[in-house]
FILO-169854 format. One record per residue: x negated, y, z of N, C-alpha, C in turn; residue number from 1. Coordinates in steps of 0.1 Angstrom, whole numbers, plus 5000, padded with zeros to 4 digits. Layout:
N
PT   nxx   nyy   nzz  caxx  cayy  cazz   cxx   cyy   czz  num
PT     X     Y     Z     X     Y     Z     X     Y     Z  NUM
...
//
This chain:
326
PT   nxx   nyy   nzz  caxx  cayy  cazz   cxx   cyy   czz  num
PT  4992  4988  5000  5000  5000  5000  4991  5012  5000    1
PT  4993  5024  4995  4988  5035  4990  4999  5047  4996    2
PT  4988  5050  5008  4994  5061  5017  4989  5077  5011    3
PT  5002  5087  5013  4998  5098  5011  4985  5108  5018    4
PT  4991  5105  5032  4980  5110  5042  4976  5104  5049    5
PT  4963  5106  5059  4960  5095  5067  4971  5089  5080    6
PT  4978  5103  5086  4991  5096  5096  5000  5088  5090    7
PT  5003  5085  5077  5013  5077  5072  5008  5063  5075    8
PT  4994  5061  5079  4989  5040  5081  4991  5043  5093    9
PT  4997  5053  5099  4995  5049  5115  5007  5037  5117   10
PT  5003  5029  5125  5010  5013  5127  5011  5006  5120   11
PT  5020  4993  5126  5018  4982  5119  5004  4977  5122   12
PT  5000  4975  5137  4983  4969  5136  4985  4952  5140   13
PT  4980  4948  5137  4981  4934  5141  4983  4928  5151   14
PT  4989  4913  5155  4985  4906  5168  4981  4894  5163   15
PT  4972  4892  5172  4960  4878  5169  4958  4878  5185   16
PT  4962  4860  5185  4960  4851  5194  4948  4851  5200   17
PT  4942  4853  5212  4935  4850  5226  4935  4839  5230   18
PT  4923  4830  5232  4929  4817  5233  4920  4815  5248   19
PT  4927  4820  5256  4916  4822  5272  4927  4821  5280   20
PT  4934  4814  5282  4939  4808  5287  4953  4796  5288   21
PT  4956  4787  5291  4967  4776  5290  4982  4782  5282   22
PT  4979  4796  5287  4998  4800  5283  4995  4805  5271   23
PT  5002  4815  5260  5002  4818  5248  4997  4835  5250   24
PT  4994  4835  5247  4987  4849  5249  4983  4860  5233   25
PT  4988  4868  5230  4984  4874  5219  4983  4888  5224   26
PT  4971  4897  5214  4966  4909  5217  4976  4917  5204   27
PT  4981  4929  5206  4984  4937  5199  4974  4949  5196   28
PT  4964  4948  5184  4953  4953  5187  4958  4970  5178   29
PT  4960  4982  5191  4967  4994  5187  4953  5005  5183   30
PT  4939  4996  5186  4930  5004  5186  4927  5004  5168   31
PT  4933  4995  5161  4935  4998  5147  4942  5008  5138   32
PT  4949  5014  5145  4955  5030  5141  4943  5036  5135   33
PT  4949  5051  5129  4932  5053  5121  4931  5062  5134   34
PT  4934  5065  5142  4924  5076  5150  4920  5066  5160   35
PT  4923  5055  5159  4917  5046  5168  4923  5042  5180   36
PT  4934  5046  5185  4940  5042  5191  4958  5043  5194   37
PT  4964  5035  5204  4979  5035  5204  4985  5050  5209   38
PT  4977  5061  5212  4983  5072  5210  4983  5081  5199   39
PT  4980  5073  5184  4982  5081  5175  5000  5077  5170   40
PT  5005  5071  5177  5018  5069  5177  5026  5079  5184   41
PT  5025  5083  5195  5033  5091  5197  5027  5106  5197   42
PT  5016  5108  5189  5011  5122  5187  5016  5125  5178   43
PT  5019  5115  5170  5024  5119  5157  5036  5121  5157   44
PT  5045  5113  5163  5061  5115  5167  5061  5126  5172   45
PT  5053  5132  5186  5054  5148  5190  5055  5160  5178   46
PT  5045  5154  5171  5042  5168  5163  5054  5167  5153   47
PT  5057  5155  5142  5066  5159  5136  5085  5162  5141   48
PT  5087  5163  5153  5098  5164  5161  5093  5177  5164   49
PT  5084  5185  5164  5083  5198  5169  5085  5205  5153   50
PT  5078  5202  5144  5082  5207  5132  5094  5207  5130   51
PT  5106  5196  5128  5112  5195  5119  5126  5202  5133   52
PT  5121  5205  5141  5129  5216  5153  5122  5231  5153   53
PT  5113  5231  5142  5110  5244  5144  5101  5254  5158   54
PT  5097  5241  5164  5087  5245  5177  5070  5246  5170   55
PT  5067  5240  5158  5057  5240  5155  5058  5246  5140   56
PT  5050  5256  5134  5054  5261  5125  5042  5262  5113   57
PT  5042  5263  5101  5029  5261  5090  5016  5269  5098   58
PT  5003  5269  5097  4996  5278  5105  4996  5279  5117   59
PT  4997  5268  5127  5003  5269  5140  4994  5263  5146   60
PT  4992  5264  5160  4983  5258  5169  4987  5247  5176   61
PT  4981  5234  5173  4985  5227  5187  4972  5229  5199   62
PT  4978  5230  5211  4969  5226  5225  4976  5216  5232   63
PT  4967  5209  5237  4976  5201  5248  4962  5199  5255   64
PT  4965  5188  5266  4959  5186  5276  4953  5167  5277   65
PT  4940  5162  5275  4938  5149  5274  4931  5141  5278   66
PT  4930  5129  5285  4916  5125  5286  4906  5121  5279   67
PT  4917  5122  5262  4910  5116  5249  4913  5111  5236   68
PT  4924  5098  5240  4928  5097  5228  4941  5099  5223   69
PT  4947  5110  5232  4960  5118  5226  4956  5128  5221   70
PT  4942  5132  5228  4937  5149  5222  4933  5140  5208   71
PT  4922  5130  5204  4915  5127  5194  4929  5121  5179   72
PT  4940  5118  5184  4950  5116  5175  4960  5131  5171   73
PT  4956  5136  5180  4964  5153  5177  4953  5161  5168   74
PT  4941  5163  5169  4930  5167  5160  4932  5162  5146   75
PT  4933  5145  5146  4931  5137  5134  4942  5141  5125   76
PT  4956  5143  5132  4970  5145  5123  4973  5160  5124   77
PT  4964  5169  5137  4961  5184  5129  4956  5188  5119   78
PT  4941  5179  5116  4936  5185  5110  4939  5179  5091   79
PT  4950  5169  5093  4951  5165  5079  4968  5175  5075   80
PT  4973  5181  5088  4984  5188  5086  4978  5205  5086   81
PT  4966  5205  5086  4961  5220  5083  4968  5229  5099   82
PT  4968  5226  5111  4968  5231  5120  4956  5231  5131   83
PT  4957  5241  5136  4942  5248  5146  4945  5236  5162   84
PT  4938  5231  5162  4940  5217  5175  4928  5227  5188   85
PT  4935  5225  5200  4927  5230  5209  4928  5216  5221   86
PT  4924  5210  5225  4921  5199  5234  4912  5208  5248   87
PT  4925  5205  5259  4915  5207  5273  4913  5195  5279   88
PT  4899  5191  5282  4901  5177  5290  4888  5181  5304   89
PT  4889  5168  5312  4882  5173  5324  4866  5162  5318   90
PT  4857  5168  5327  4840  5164  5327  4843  5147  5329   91
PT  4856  5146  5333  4850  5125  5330  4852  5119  5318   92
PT  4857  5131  5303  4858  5127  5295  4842  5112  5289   93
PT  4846  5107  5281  4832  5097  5278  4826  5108  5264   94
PT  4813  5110  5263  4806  5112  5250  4810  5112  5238   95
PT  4816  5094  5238  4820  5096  5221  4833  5104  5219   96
PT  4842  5101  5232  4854  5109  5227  4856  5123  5227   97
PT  4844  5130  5231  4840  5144  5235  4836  5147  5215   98
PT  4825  5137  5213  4822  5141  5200  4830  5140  5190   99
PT  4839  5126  5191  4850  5121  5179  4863  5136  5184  100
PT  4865  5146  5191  4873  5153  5190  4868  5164  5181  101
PT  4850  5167  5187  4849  5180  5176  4843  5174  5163  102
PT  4840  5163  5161  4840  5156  5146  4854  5158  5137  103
PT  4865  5158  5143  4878  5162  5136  4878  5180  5138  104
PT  4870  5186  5142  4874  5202  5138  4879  5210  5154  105
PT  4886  5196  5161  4896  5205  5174  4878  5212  5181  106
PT  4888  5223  5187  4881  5230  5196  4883  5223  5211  107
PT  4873  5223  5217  4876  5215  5229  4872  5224  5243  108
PT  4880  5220  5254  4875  5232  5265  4877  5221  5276  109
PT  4867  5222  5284  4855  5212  5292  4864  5217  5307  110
PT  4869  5212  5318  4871  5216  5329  4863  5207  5338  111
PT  4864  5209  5350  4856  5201  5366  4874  5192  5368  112
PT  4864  5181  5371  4878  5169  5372  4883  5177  5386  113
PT  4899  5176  5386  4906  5179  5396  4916  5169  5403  114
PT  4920  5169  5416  4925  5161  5420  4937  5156  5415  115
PT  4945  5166  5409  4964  5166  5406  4960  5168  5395  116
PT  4968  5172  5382  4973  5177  5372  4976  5189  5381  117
PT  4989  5190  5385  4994  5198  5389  4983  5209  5397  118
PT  4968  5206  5400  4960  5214  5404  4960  5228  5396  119
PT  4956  5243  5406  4963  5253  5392  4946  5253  5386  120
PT  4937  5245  5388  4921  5250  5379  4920  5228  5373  121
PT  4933  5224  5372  4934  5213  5359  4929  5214  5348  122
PT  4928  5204  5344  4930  5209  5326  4938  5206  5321  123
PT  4948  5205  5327  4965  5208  5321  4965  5218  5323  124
PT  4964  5226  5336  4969  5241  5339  4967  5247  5332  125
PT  4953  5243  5325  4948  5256  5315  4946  5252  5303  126
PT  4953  5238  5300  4958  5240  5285  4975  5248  5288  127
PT  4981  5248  5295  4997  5253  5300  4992  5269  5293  128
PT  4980  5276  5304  4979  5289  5302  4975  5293  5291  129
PT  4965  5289  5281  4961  5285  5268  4979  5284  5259  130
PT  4981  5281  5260  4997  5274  5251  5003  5292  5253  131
PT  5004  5295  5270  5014  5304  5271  5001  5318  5266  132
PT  4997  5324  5257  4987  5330  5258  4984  5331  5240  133
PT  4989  5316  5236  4986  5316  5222  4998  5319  5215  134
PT  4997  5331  5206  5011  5329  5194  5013  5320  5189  135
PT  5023  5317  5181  5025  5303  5175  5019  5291  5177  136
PT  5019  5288  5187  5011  5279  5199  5025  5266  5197  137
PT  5017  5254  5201  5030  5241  5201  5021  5236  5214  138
PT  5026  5227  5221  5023  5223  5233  5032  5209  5234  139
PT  5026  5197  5229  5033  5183  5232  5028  5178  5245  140
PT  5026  5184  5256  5028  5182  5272  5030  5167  5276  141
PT  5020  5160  5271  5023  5149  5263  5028  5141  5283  142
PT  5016  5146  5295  5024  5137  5305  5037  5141  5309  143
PT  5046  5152  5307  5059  5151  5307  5065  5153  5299  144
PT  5067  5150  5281  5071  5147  5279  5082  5137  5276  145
PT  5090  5134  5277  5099  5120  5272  5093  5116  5256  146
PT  5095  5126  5250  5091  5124  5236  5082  5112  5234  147
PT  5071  5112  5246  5059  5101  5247  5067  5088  5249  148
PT  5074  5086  5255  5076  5071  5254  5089  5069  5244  149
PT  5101  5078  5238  5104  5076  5229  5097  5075  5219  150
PT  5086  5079  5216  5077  5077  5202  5076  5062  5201  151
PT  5073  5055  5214  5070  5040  5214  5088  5032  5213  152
PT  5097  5041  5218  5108  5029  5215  5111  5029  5203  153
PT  5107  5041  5194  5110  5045  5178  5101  5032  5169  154
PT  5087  5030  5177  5079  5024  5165  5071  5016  5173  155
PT  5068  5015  5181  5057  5003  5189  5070  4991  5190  156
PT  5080  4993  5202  5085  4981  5207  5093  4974  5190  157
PT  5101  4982  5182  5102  4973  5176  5094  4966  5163  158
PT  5082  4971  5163  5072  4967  5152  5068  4950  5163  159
PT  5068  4953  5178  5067  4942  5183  5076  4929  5183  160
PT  5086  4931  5183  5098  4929  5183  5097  4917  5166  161
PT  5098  4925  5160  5093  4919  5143  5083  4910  5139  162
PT  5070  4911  5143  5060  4909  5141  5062  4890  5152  163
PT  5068  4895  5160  5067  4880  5167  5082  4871  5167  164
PT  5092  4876  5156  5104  4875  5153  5114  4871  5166  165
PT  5112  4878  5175  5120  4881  5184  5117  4867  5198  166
PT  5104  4864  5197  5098  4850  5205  5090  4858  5219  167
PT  5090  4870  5217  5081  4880  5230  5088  4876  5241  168
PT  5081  4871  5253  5087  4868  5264  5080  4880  5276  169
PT  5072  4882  5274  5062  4889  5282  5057  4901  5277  170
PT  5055  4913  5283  5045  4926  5276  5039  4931  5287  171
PT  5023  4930  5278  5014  4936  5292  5013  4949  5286  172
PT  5009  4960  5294  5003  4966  5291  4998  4983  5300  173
PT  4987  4990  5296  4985  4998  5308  4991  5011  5310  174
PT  4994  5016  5320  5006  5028  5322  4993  5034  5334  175
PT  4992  5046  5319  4987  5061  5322  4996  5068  5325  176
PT  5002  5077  5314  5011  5084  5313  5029  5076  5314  177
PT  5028  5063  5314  5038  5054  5310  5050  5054  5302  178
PT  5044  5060  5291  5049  5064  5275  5046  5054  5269  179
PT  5036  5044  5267  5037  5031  5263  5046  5022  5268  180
PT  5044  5017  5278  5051  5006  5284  5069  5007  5287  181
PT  5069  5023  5289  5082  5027  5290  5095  5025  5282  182
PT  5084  5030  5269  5093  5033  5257  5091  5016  5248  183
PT  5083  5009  5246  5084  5000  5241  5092  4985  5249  184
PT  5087  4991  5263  5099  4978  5269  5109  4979  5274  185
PT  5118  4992  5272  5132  4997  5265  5133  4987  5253  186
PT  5128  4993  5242  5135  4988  5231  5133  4970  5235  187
PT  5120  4967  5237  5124  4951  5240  5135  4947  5252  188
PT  5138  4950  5261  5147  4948  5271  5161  4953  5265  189
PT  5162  4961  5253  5175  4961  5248  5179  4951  5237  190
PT  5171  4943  5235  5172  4932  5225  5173  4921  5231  191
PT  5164  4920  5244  5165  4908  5254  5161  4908  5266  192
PT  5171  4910  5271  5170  4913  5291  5162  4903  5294  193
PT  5158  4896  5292  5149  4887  5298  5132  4889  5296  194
PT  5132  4896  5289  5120  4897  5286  5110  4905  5297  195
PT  5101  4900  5300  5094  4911  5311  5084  4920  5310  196
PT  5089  4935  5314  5076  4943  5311  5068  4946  5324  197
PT  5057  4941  5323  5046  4944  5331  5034  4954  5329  198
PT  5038  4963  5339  5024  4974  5338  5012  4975  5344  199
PT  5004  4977  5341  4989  4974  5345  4982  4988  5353  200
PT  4980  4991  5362  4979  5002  5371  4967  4999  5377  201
PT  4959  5010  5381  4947  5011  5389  4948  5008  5404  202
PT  4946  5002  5409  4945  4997  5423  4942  5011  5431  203
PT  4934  5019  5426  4937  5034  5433  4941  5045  5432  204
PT  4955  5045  5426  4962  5056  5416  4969  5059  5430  205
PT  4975  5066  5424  4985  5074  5433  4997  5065  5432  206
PT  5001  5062  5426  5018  5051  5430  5010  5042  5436  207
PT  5000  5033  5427  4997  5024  5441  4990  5023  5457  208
PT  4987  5037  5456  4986  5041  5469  4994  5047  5477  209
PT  5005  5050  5472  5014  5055  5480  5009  5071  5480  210
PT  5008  5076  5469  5007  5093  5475  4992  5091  5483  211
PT  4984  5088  5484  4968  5085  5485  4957  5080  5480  212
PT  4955  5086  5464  4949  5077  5455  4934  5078  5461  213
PT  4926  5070  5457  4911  5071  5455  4905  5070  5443  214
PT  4891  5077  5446  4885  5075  5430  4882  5060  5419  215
PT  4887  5064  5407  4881  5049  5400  4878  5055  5386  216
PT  4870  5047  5383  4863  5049  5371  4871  5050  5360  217
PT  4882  5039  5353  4888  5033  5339  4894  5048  5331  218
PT  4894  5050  5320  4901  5058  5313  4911  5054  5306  219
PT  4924  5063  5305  4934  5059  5296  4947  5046  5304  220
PT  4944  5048  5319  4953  5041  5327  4951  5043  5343  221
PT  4966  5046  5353  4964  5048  5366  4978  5055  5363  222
PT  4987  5055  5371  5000  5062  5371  4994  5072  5384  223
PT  4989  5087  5381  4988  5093  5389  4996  5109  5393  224
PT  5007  5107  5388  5013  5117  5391  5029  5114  5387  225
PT  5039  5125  5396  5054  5115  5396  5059  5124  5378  226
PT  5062  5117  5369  5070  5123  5354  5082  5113  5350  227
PT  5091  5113  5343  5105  5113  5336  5099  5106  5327  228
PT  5082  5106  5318  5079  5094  5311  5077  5080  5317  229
PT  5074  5078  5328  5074  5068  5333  5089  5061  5341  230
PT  5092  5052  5332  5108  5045  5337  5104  5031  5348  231
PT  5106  5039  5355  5104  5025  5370  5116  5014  5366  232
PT  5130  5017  5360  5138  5007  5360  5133  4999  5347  233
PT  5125  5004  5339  5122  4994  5328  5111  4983  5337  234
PT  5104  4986  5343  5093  4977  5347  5098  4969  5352  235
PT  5092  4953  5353  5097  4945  5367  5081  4945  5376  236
PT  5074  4943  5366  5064  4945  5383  5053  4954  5376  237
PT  5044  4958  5388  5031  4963  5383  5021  4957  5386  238
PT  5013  4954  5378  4999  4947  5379  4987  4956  5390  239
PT  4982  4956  5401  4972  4962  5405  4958  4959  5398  240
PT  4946  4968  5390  4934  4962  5385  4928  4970  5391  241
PT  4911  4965  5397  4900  4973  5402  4894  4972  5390  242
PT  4886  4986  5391  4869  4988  5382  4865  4976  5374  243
PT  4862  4971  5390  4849  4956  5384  4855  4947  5380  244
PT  4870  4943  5381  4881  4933  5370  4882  4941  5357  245
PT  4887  4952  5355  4890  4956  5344  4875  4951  5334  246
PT  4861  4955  5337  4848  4957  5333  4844  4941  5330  247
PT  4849  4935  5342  4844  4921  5338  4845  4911  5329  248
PT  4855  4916  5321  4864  4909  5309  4858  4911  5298  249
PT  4854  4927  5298  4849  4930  5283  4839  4922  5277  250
PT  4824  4920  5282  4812  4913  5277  4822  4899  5265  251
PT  4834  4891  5276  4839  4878  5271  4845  4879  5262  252
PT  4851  4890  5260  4860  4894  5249  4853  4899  5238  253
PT  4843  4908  5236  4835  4913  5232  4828  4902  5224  254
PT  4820  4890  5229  4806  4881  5222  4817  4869  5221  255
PT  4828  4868  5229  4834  4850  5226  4848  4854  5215  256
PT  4853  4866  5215  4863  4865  5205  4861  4875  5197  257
PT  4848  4881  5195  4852  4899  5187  4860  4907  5189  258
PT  4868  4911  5201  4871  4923  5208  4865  4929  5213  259
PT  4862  4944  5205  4857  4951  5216  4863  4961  5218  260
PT  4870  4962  5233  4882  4970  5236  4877  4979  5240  261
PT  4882  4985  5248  4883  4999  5262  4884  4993  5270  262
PT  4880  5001  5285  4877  4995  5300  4897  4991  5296  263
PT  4904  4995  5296  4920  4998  5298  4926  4985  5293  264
PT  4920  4980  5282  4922  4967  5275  4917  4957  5284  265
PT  4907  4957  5290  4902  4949  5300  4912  4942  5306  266
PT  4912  4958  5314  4923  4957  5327  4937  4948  5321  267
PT  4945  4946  5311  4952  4943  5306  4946  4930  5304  268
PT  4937  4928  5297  4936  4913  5298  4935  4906  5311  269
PT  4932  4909  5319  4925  4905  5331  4938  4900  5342  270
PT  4945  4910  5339  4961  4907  5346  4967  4902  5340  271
PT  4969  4900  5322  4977  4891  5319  4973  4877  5317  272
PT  4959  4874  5319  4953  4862  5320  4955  4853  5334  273
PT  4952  4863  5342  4960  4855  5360  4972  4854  5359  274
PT  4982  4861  5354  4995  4864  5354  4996  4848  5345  275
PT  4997  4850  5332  4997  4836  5326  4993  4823  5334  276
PT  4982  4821  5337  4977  4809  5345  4986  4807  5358  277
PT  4991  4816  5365  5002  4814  5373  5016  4809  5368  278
PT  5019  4817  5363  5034  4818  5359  5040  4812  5344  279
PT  5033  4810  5334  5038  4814  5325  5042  4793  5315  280
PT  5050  4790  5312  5057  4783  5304  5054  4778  5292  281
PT  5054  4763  5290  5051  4762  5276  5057  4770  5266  282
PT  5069  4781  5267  5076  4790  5259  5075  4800  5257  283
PT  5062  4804  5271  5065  4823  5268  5050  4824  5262  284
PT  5051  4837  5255  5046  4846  5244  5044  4861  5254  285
PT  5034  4860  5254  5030  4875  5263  5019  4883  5252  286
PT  5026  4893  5250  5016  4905  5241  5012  4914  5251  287
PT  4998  4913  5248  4990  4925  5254  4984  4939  5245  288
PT  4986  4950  5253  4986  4966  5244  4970  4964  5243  289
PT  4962  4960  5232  4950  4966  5235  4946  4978  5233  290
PT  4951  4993  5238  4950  5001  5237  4943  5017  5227  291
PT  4928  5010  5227  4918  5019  5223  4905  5008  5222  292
PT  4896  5014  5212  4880  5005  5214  4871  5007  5218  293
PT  4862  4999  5221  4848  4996  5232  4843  5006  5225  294
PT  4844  5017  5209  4832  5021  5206  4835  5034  5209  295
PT  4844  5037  5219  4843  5050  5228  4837  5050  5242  296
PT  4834  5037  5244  4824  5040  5254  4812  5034  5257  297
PT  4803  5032  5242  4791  5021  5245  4784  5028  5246  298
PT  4783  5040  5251  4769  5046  5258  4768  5041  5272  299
PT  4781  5034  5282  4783  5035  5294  4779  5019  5297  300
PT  4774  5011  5287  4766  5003  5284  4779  4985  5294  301
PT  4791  4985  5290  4799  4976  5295  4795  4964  5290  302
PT  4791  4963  5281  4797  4954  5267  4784  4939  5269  303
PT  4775  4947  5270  4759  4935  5268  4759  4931  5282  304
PT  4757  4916  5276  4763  4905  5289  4747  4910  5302  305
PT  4733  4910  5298  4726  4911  5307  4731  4925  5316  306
PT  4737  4934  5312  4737  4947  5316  4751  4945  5324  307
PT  4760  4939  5325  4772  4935  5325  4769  4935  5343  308
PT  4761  4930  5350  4758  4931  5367  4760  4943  5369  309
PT  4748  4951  5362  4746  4967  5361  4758  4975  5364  310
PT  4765  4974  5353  4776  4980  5352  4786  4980  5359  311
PT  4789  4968  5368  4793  4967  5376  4788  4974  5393  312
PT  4780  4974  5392  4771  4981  5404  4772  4996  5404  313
PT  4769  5000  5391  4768  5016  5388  4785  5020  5391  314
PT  4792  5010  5387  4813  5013  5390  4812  5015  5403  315
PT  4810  5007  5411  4810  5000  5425  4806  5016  5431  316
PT  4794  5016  5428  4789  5029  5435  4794  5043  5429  317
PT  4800  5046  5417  4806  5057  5414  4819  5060  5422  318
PT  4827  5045  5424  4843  5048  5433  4841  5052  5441  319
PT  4830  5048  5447  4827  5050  5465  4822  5063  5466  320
PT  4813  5073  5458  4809  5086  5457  4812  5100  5454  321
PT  4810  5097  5435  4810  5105  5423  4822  5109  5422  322
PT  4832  5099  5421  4841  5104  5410  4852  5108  5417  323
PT  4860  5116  5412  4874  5116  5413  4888  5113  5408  324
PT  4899  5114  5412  4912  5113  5400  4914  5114  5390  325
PT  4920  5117  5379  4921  5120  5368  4932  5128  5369  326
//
């Protein structure tokens, strides 16, 4: 097929079988989008729902606020829609996705990680002030949006839905913003209540601490703050993942099957591989979101099995120090 622009191949990425463990297990690999990952789905839904309502106009600015690859999918489909992309993200951004944003043209503005979003020296706050500041400025607010997880009931859940002709018993997958899991396991739970969506959450976020998160390393997953994109009634449970589980998966996935994910994909395999070995039925079919790829963060050296201790040690000792929230 012979696309006009590059956002027209966004979806449709494949699922291929995982064979690590007893139950059925298949990866929905979303890091095949062309910007590289499953938020070029709902950046693109944002933007053209702001156009065709007149919120976003020919010559127009998008800003928003990222850890990465909502800002790197808003650049990719700004810069092929001839719009000025401003991305605010905080200092835990990773390298590549720092460079793959101004590789697409966006302007990017650097903040000190803050504890909340809702903090007023975030890098939301001051993409918010940036937005309110710019003329013809568009702002897809993508953590409170709804739009974000409608984008996934429009085109993730049922591309999933199809793809495995209606045999999905199971969906893993990780809830940052919970615009993935929200919106895609709606549309599957409206086709078949039985089906279970499971979300994959950082062991030190703020929901699973109860309003007392701690620092952890992973990008692109942790429910840390309360929004209207994340549907608690769609969920039936949440997965808790540490650092060093999420981390520990990659090397295996990486040298024994050719995946090379994100720490986020990890985390996702890692809980739906115990999850399966517990629970799961010669019948069920569990898809997992692999979210984004390893090649946004192989400076941070996860991937190579000898370094694989390392990396583990350097996490260990970042949660306990360095880092903060997202």
């Amino acid at each position: 097929m012979i696309h006009r622009a590059i956002y027209h191949a966004i979806g449709n990425t494949p699922i291929i079988g995982v064979p690590i463990t007893s139950g059925k297990l298949y990866a929905k690999l979303e890091y095949l989008n062309p910007g590289g990952s499953v938020k070029d789905r709902s950046a693109l839904y944002m933007i053209e729902y702001a156009e065709k309502h007149g919120q976003l106009k020919p010559g127009g600015t998008i800003i928003d606020a990222s850890s990465g690859n909502q800002g790197i999918a808003m650049a990719m489909i700004g810069a092929a829609k001839g719009y000025t992309v401003i991305i605010c993200v905080s200092e835990k951004i990773s390298q590549e996705k720092l460079q793959t944003l101004r590789a697409y043209g966006a302007q990017v503005h650097i903040f000190p990680t803050t504890d909340s979003l809702d903090h007023p020296e975030s890098y939301h706050a001051h993409a918010i002030k940036l937005h309110q500041q710019t003329p013809n400025s568009f702002m897809p607010n993508q953590y409170y949006n709804i739009l974000n997880a409608q984008a996934h009931y429009k085109l993730l859940g049922p591309e999933i839905w199809q793809q495995t002709e209606g045999h999905i018993t199971h969906l893993f997958a990780a809830a940052g913003t919970g615009g993935t899991i929200s919106g895609a396991g709606r549309f599957l739970k409206e086709q078949n209540p039985n089906i279970r969506i499971i979300a994959i959450d950082s062991i030190n976020s703020y929901r699973a601490t109860n309003g007392h998160p701690k620092p952890y390393h992973i990008e692109g997953m942790g429910v840390d703050f309360i929004s209207p994109v994340y549907d608690e009634a769609i969920i039936d449970e949440a997965i808790l993942v540490s650092d060093q589980q999420a981390l520990s998966i990659l090397a295996t996935l990486s040298h024994q099957h050719g995946l090379l994910v994100g720490p986020s994909s990890g985390a996702v395999c890692f809980a739906a591989m115990h999850y399966a070995q517990n629970h799961f039925c010669s019948k069920d079919i569990g898809i997992m979101i692999f979210g984004d790829s390893g090649r946004a963060y192989l400076t941070r050296n996860y991937y190579a099995s000898d370094q694989q201790e390392d990396s583990l040690k350097l996490v260990k000792t970042e949660n306990s120090e360095s880092l903060t929230i997202r």
